[in-house]
C-alpha positions as a printed NumPy array, in Angstrom:
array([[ 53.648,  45.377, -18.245],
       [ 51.261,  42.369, -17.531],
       [ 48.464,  42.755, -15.284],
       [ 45.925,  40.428, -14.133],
       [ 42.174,  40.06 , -15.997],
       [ 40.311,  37.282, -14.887],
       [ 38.279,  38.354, -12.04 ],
       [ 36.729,  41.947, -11.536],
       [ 38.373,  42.115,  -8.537],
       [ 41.793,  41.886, -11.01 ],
       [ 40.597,  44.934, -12.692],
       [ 40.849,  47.151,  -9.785],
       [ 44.123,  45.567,  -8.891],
       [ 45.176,  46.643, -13.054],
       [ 43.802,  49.97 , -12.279],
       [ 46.157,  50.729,  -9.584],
       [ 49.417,  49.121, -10.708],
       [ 49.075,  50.607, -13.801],
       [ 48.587,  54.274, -12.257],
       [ 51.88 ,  53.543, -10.148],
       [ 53.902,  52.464, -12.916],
       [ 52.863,  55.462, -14.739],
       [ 52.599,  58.016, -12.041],
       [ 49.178,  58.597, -12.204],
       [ 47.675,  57.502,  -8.887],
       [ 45.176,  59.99 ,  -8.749],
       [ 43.77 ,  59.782, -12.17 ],
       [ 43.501,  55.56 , -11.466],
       [ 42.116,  56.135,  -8.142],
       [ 39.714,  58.444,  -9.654],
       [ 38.664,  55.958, -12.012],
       [ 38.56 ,  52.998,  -9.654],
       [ 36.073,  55.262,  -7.337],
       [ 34.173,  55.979, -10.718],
       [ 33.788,  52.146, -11.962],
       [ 33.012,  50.817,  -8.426],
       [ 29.985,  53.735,  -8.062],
       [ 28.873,  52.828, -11.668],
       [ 28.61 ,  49.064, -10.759],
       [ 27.245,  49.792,  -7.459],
       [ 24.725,  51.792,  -9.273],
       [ 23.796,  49.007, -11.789],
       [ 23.87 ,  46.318,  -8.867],
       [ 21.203,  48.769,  -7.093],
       [ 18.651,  48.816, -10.412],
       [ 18.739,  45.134, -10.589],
       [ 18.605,  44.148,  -6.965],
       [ 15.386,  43.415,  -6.012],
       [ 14.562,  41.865,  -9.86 ],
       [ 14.107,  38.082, -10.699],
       [ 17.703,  36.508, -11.845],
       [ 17.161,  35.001, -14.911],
       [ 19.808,  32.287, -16.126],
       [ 21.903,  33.53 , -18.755],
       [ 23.879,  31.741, -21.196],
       [ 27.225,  34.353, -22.399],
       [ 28.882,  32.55 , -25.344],
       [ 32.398,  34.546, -26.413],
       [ 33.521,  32.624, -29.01 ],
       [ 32.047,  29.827, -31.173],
       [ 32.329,  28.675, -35.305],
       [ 30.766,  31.737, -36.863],
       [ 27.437,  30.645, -38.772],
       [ 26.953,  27.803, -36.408],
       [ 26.511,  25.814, -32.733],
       [ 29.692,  24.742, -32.751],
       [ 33.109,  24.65 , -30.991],
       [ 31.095,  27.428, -28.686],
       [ 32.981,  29.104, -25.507],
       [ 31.052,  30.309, -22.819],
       [ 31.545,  32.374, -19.797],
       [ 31.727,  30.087, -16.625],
       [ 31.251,  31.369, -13.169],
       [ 35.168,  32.51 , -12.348],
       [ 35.181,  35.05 , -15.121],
       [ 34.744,  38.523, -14.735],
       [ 31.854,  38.021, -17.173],
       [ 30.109,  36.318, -14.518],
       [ 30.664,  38.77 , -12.186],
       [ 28.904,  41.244, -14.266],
       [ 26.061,  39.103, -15.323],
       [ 25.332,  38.958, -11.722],
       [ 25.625,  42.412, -11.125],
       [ 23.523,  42.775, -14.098],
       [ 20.857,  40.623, -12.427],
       [ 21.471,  37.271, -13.823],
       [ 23.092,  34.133, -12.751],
       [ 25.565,  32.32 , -15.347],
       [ 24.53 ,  29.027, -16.088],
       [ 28.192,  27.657, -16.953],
       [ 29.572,  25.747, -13.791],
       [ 32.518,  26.838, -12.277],
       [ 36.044,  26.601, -14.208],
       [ 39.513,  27.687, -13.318],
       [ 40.089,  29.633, -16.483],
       [ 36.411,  31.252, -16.472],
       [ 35.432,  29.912, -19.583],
       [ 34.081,  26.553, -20.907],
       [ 33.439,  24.813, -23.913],
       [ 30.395,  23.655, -24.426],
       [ 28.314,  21.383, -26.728],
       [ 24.755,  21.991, -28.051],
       [ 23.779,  18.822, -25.922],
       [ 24.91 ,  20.856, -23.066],
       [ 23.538,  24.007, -23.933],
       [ 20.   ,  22.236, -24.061],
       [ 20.731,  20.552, -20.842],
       [ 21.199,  24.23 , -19.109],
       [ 17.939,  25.449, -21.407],
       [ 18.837,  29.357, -20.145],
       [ 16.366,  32.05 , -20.054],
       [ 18.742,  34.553, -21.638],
       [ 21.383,  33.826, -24.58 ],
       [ 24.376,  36.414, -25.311],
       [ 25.98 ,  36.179, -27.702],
       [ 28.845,  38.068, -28.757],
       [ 29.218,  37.856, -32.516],
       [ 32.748,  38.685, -34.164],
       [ 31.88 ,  38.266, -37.339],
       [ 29.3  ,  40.755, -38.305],
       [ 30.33 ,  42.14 , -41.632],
       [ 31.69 ,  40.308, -44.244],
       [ 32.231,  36.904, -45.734],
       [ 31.708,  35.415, -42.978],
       [ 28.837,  37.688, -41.671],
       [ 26.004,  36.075, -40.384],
       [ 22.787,  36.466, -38.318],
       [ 22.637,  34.794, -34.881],
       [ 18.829,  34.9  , -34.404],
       [ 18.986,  32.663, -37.344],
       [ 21.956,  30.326, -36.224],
       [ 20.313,  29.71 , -33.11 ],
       [ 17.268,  28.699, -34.587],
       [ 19.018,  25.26 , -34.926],
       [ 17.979,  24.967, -30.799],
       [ 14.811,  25.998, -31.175],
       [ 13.144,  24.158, -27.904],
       [ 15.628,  26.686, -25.932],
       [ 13.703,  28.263, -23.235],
       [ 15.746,  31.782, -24.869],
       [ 15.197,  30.838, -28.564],
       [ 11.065,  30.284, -27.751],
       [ 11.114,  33.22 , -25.76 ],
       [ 13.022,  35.766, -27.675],
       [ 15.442,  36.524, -25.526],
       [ 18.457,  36.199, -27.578],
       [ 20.833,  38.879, -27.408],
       [ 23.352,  38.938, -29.856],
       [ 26.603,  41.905, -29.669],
       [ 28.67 ,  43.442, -31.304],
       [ 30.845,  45.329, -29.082],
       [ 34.141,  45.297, -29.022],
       [ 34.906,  46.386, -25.97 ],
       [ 32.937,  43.187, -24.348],
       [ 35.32 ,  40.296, -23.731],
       [ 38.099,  42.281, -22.392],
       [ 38.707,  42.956, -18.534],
       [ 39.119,  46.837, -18.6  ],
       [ 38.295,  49.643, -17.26 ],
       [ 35.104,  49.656, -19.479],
       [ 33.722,  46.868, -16.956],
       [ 31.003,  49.253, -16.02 ],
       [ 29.219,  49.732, -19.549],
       [ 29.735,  46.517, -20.085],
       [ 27.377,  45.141, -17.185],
       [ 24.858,  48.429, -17.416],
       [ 24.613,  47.366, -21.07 ],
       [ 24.092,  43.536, -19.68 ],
       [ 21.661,  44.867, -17.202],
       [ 19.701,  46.135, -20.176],
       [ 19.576,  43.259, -22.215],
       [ 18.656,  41.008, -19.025],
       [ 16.401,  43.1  , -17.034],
       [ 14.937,  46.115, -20.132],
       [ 12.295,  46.909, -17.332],
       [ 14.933,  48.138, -15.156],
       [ 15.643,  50.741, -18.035],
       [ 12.358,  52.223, -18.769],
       [ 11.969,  49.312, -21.529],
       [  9.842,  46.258, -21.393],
       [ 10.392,  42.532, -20.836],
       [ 11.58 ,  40.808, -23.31 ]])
């Protein structure tokens, strides 16, 4: 069964088919009432906070800047970096995501870098705070506010949507959480 994933709207629509096609209705519309209140409730924390401009890179040549993939407004990443309290720097692209340059990365100079990092253990392990040293006039770099994950449950449009933008929320706005600025 294929269901759509690009948008967050698309999630809800993947909730419900798949709850019809396996005769669980309730349970899905259970969980669709449960991931909207979570987001709502995330959305709420972060209102009323500054939106900081956040670079989300998915994919890029582990140990370096290049061949990098970011999250462009269109994806449900961008979604939840807004509900997060951010704004996605990447412009708008049909397919959600972009590929970017390190020219164009210092054009966009965000205030927040994150950057999900698939190879973590290994031989090709490697530590991002160090990688993105390479930028170091970055706005995020000076500032500290790299985030680098780990999670696998990040890139994938799923029912986890909601931990994955309180966990955003976190690494964007700390304050929100009982933590402080970054």
């Amino acid at each position: 069964m294929a269901v759509p994933t690009r948008s967050l709207a698309d999630i809800f629509v993947s909730i419900d088919e798949i709850g019809r096609a396996t005769g669980t209705q309730a349970r899905a519309a259970d969980l669709a009432r449960r991931t909207r209140a979570s987001l709502d409730n995330t959305r709420a924390l972060t209102r009323n906070l500054p939106r900081p401009s956040v670079l989300f890179v998915v994919d890029r040549t582990p140990g370096t800047l290049r061949d990098m993939t970011v999250a462009a407004q269109g994806s449900f990443l961008a979604d939840l970096i807004d509900i997060a309290g951010g704004r996605i720097t990447a412009a708008p692209a049909k397919s959600g995501y972009l590929n970017v340059s390190k020219d164009a990365i210092l054009t966009l100079d965000p205030e927040v870098i994150i950057d999900l990092v698939h190879w973590s253990k290994g031989r090709f392990a490697e530590h991002p705070e160090l990688v993105w040293h390479d930028l170091p006039e970055l706005r995020a770099v000076r500032e500290g506010r790299l985030c680098p994950l780990r999670d696998e449950f990040l890139p994938h449009a799923s029912q986890f949507v909601a931990d994955t933008a309180k966990l955003l929320a976190k690494l964007i706005h700390p304050e929100a959480f009982g933590g402080g600025t970054k």
